[in-house]
N, C-alpha and C positions, 0 to 999 in steps of 0.2 A: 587401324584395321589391318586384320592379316590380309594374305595374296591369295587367303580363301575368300570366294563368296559367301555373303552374310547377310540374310534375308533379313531387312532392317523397315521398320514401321516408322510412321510419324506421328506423333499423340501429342495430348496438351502440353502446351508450350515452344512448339515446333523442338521437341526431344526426341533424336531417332533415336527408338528403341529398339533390341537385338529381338532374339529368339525365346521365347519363356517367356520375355520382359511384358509388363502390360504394365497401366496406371489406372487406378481408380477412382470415380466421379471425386473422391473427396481427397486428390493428390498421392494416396501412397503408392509407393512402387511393389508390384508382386515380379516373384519370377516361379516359375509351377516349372515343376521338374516329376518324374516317376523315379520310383523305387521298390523295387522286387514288385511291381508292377500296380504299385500304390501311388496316387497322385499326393503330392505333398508341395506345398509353397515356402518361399523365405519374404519376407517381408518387410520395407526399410521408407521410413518420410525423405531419406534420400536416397536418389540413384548415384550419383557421384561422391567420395570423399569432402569435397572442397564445395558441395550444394551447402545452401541455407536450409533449415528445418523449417515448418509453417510456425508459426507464433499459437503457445500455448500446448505443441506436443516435445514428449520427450527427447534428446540427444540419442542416439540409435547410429551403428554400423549402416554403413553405406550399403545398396543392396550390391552393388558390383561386385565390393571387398568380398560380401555372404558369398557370394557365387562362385569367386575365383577360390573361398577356404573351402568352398563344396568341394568342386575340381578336383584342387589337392588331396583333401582327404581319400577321394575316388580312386586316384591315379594313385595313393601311396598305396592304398587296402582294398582298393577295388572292391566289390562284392561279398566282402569276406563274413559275414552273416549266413551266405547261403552253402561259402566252401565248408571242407572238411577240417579246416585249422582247429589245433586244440588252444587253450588258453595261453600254454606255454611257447608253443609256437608263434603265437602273436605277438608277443611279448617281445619274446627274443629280436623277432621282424621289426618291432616298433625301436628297441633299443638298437640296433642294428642303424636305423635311422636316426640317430642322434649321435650326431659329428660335434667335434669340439666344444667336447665339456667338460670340465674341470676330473680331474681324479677321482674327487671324492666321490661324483656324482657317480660316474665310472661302478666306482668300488657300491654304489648303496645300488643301481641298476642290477648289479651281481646278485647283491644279495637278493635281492626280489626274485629274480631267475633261481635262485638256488630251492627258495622257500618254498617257491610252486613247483620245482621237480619232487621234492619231499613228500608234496601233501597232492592227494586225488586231486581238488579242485584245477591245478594245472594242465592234468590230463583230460577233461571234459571238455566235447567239442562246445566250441563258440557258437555255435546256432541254437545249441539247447540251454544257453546260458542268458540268461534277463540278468539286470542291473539292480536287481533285487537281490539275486542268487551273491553278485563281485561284494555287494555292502554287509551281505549278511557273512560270507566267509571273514572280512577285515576285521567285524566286530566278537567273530568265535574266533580268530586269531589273537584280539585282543582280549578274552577273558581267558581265554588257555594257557596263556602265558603272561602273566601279572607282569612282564620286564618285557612286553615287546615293542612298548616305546622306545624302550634304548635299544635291544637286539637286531627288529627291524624299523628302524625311523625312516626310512625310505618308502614303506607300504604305511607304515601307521601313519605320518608326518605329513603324506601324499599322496592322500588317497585320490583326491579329483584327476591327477596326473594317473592313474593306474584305472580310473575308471575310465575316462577319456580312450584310453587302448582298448579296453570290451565295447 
């Protein structure tokens, strides 16, 4: 525990549980958090990495682990839904954040930052942008240009990496 105080519960199984944390009658772990001022949960059959599952449910992320990649995400982009960023701005931010990666990677990150200074969709702020709007651009990217699997393989090749940043 940190050298903060941490207002900690005791639930089934003698598990002191944090802040968010709860457990429900039929063992799984919630943790309820807000966002732009919507309640929203993660959800996990276990609280710790190294817990057992109950017999008969799936293998699932621990809810800790979920919590602590919330965090991160948080602390990497904060709020950035509700800021002014445009697409390309994000981008750049996100690529900025990836240290020690091969050249190549280096070189096809470029080209994606290049693609989106060329074309509008880079300059549209990120709040008016759905994940509908990032899939439907990759796919008129890719009839627009019959070679943008070899041109751009970095955005065609990877997409889930490029949407993960929106």
């Amino acid at each position: 525990m940190n050298s903060l105080r941490i207002r900690c519960q005791l639930y089934l199984y003698n598990i002191i549980l944090r802040d968010g944390e709860s457990q429900g009658k039929d063992g799984r772990y919630r943790y309820t958090y807000y966002d732009n001022g919507k309640q929203k949960c993660l959800y996990s059959w276990k609280l710790e990495a190294n817990d057992k599952i109950p017999a008969g449910k799936r293998d699932c992320i621990a809810l800790r682990v979920q919590i602590e990649e919330l965090k991160k995400r948080q602390l990497l982009f904060g709020k950035y839904s509700e800021s002014r960023y445009t697409v390309i701005e994000l981008v750049e931010r996100y690529v900025a954040l990836k240290t020690g990666v091969r050249k190549s990677t280096q070189a096809g990150h470029q080209t994606v930052i290049n693609v989106l200074k060329k074309d509008e969709f880079g300059s549209r702020k990120i709040n008016d942008i759905r994940i509908s709007d990032a899939k439907l651009w990759l796919v008129e990217l890719q009839k627009n240009d019959k070679k943008a699997g070899e041109r751009f393989p970095e955005i065609c090749k990877r997409r889930s990496t490029f949407l993960k940043v929106l």
